[in-house]
Residue, then its C-alpha position, 0 to 999 in steps of 0.5 A: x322429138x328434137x325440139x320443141x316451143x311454145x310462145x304466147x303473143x297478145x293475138x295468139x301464140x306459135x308452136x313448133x314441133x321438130x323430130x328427124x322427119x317433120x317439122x311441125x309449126x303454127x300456121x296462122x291462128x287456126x292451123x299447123x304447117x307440117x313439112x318433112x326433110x324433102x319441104x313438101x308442105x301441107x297445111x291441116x287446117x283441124x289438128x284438133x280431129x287428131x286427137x281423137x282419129x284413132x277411135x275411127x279406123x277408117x278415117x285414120x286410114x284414109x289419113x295415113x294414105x294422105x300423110x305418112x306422118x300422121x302419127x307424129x302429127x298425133x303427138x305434135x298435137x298432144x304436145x300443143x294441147x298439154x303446152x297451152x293447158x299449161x300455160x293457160x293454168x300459169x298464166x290465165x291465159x283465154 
């Protein structure tokens, strides 16, 4: 990872995930915009299955075909979690 942020606004809050290979950012309320060195882009619309898409092999499979960086997108999504827990604890944010 190269560089991260993580900012709260009264509706809502905007993330970024930067490595060598993909950025990784809020897109709108709900989804992440992943886009990599060639700015092909592609929208996930539940980054919240990939917290746990390792526990079912053939999914994660079929993902990995669709996106060579889903293990980054694994961990951009941890990292989101961990930074809005944070922040919510902090701040009491809902």
């Amino acid at each position: 990872m190269i560089r991260t942020e993580f900012s709260v606004y009264e509706d809502g809050f905007y993330f970024l995930y930067v490595t060598e290979e993909v950025r990784i950012e809020t897109d709108g309320i709900d989804g992440l915009l992943i886009e990599d060195r060639y700015y092909n882009q592609s929208s996930i619309l539940d980054p919240m299955k990939y917290l746990t898409i390792k526990n079912e092999p053939d999914e994660y499979f079929n993902e990995s075909l669709i996106n060579p960086h889903i293990d980054t997108l694994i961990e951009a999504v941890k990292v989101l979690i961990e930074m809005y827990d944070n922040e919510f604890i902090m701040n009491g944010l809902k």
